[in-house]
C-alpha positions, 0 to 999 in steps of 0.5 A, a space after each residue: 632798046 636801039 630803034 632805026 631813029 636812035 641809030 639814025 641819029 647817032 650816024 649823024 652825029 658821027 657823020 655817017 651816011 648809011 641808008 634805011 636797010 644799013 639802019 635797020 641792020 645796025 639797030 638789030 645787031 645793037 638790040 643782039 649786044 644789049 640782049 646779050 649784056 642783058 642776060 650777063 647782068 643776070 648771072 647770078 656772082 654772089 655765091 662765087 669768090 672771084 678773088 681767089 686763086 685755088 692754084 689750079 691753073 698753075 698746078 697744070 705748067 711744066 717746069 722750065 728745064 734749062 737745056 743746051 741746043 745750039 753752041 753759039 759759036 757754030 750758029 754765029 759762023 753761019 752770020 755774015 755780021 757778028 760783033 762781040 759774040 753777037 749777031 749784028 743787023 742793020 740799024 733800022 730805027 734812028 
């Protein structure tokens, strides 16, 4: 577990100036995220094929239906650039 000599030290490593209270604080939160990688190791995987893909997800995607919404002639009239049936912008990367 972090105590506040641990998380001291590794403020000094990484040239930190943190008082006894922010201490304190860093050396709990890290004891919150070793308790909580604590209990992830605990769960139980064995029984669980986590390479294979029974589909589902992909069952729930509509299919892709091509449709027109805009003529492309009539949007470029409102483009003060256009170049070989393009919009055109100004060049912003050399």
């Amino acid at each position: 577990m972090a105590d506040v000599r641990l998380i001291s030290h590794l403020a000094e490593l990484c040239k930190i100036n943190m008082t006894e209270r922010e201490l304190e604080i860093k050396a709990e939160e890290m004891n919150s995220i070793i308790n909580l990688m604590d209990s992830i190791r605990e769960v139980n995987i064995d029984n669980n094929n986590l390479n294979s893909n029974n589909g589902t997800y992909y069952e729930n995607l509509r299919e892709d239906i091509i449709e027109k919404s805009f003529d492309r002639d009539e949007m470029l009239k409102n483009s003060k650039g256009v170049r070989e049936g393009c919009f055109s912008v100004p060049k912003v990367v050399e």
